[in-house]
N, C-alpha and C positions, 0 to 999 in steps of 0.2 A: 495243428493237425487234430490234437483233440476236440477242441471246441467247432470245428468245423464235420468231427463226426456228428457229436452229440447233438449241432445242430439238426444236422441231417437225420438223424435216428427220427429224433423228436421226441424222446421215454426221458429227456434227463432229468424229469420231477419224479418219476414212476420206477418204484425201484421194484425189481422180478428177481427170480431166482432158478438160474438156465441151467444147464448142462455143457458141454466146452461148443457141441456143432451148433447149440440155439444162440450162444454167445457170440461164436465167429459170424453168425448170421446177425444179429445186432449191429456188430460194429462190422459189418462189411468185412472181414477178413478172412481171411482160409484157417483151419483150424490148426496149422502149424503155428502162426502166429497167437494163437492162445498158449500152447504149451511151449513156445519160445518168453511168452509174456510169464507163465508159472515159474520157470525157471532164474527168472531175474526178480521175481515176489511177489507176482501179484497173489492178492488172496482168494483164498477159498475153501470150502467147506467140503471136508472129506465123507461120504456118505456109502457105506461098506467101500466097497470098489470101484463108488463114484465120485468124481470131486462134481461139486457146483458153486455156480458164481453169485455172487449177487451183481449188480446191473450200479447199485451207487457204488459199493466198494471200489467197483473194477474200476467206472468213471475217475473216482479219487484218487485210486491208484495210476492210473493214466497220464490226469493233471501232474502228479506230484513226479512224473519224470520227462515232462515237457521237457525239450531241450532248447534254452535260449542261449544267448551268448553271454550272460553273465553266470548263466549258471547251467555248465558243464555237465549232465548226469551223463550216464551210459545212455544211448540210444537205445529206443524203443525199433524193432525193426517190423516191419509189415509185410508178408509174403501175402503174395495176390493170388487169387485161385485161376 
């Protein structure tokens, strides 16, 4: 699922630093699924009373809860808009 975002996006060399709505617009999602994604760790940068993403983190962060069958994580879940 990921690698077929990132291919889609096309930015996965190019690392940005978005807000949560510029984010869910990156990866095609709706912005629940950003703050469902904050909530299980993805990282990011608290900026007064804004967070922001960086574009590789999140990527990395993504990768590292692929869910294969040898390896169990929690599911990442994706609400569609």
């Amino acid at each position: 699922m990921v690698e077929r975002m990132s291919q889609a996006i096309g930015y996965e060399n190019q690392d940005q630093i978005l807000n949560r709505k510029s984010l869910a617009e990156y990866f095609r999602v709706s912005p629940n699924s950003i703050d469902d994604w904050v909530n299980l760790g993805m990282p990011y940068i608290q900026l007064s009373k804004t967070k922001r993403f960086s574009t590789k983190s999140a990527l990395k962060w993504l990768h590292g809860h692929e869910e294969t069958k040898q390896n169990k994580k929690r599911p990442i879940h994706v609400i569609n808009e």
